[in-house]
N, C-alpha and C positions, 0 to 999 in steps of 0.2 A: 403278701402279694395282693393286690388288690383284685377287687372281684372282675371286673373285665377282662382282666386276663385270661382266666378260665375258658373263655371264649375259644380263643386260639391254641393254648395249653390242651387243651382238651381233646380236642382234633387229633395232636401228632401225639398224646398219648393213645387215645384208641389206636390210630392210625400204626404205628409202631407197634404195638401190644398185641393186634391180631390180625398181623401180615401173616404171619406161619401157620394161624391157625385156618386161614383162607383159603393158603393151599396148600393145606393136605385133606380139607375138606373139596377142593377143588377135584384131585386126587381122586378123591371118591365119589363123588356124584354128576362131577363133569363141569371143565372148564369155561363150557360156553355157558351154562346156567348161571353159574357164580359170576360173569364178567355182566350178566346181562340185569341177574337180581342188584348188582351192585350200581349199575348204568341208574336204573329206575328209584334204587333207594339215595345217592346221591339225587336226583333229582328233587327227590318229592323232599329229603330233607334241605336240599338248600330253600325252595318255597316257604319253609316252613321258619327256615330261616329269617325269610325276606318278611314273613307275618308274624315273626314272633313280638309278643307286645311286652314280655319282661326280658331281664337277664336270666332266668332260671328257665325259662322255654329256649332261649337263644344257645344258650351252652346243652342244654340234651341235644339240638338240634346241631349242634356244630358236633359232641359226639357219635351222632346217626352218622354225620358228613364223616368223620373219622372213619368208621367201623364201612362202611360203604367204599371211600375212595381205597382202603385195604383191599377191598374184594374186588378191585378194577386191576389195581397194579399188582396185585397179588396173580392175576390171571395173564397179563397183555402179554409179557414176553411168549409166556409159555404158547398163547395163542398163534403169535407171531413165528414161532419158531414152527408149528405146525401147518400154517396157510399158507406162508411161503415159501416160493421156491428155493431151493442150495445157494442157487448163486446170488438171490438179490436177499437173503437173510442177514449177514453182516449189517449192510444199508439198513435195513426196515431194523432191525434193532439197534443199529444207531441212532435212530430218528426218536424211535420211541422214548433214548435213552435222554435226550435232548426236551424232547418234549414234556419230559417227565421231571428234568432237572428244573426245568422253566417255569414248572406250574407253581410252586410254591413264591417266586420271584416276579412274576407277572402276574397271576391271582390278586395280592394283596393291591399292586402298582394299577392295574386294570379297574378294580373294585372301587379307587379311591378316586382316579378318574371320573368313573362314573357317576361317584355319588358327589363328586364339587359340580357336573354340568345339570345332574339332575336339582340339586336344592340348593 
């Protein structure tokens, strides 16, 4: 497999690998913490991403994105099933369910855009 792969590979292995462990850590120290530490570490590893100057920084940094987007999705329903009312909960977890099927589909399509108008 050639090493750029890793990049991507990487991600939906953490991402996969410690979805369960998110929450039942969630479970225990509370759901809004872990949606929020995961918010802030998604961010700072995607920067870290956008600065990475090799491929061995770029794949830690796409694993960070891994181990992070787990702790988002690991928490959103549960959240969602709490904040919102009975009757608009179906809807709001629809959405999310949508939004969530998207991200891996529009991510990459979105990214690629970007980077043919930027260089």
């Amino acid at each position: 497999m050639p090493q750029v792969t890793w990049a991507v590979t990487v991600y939906a292995m953490a991402l996969m690998s410690t979805m369960m462990l998110w929450e039942r850590w969630a479970d225990r120290i509370g759901r809004v913490s872990i949606f929020l530490w995961g918010l802030l570490l998604f961010g700072l590893s995607s920067a870290l991403c956008r600065a990475s100057s090799s491929l061995t920084l770029l794949i830690a940094a796409r694993a960070v994105q891994g181990l992070s987007a787990a702790m988002v999705q690991a928490t959103a329903a549960s959240l969602v099933t709490t904040a919102v009312a009975p009757e608009r909960r179906n809807l709001s977890l629809g959405a999310l369910a949508v939004f969530q099927g998207l991200g891996p589909i529009a991510g990459p399509s979105i990214g690629g855009l970007v980077l043919a108008v930027m260089y």
